[in-house]
N, C-alpha and C positions, 0 to 999 in steps of 0.2 A: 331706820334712819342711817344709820353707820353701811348697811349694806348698800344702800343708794348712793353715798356718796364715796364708798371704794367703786359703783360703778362705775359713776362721775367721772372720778380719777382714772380709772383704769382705762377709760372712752379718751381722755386725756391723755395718758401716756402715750397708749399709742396715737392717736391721730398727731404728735409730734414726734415721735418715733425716740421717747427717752425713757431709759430706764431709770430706777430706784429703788433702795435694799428695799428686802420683807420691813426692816425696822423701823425706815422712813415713810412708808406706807402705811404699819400700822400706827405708829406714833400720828400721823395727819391725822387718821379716821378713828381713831383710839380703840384699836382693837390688837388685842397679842401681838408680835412678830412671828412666832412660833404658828401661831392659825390663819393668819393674814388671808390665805388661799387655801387652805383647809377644807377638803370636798369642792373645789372648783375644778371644773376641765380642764385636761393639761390641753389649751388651744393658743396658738397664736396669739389674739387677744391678751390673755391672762401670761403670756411669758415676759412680760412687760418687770416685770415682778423679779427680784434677782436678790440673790446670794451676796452680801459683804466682801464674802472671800474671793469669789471669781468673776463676779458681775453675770452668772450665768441662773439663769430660774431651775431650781431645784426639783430633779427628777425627770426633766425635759429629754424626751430624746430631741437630735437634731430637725426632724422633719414636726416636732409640735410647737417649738419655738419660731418665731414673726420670723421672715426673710428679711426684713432689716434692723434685724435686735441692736448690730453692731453698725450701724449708720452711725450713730452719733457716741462717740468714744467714752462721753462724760456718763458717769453714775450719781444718781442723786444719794446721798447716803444718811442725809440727817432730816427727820422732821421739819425743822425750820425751813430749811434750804427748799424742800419740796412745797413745804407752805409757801412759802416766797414763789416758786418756780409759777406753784400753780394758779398763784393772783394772776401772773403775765401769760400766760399760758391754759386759760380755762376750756 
């Protein structure tokens, strides 16, 4: 169930092209920050997914990261905020 709906999400981020920490990802689907993406491909898709500190997905080289990770400036960075995002945004 949790892994179906971090897909959800993650079909979500990007087909709007917005980011949100590991924190705010795993706090929506209740699963660690810390494993959020844990054994996922580092692919495009999945780089949706970012770091607190630099807004950038953790371990990425540049060429596995989306080509427009940096379209949209804003990070989502809290649970709520992405729970919100993602009513308007499913």
């Amino acid at each position: 169930m949790k892994k179906e709906q971090l897909e959800r999400l993650l079909s979500s981020l990007e087909g709007h092209r917005q980011r949100a920490t590991y924190g705010a990802v795993g706090g929506v689907v209740g699963l660690p920050a810390q494993s959020i993406m844990s054994g996922r491909p580092k692919v495009p898709r999945n780089s949706w997914v970012v770091s607190a500190k630099d807004g950038m997905p953790t371990g990425y080289l540049p060429s596995q990261a989306h080509p427009s990770l940096f379209f949209n400036k804003k990070v989502i960075a809290s649970p709520s905020e992405l729970a919100a995002w993602w009513q308007e945004h499913p």
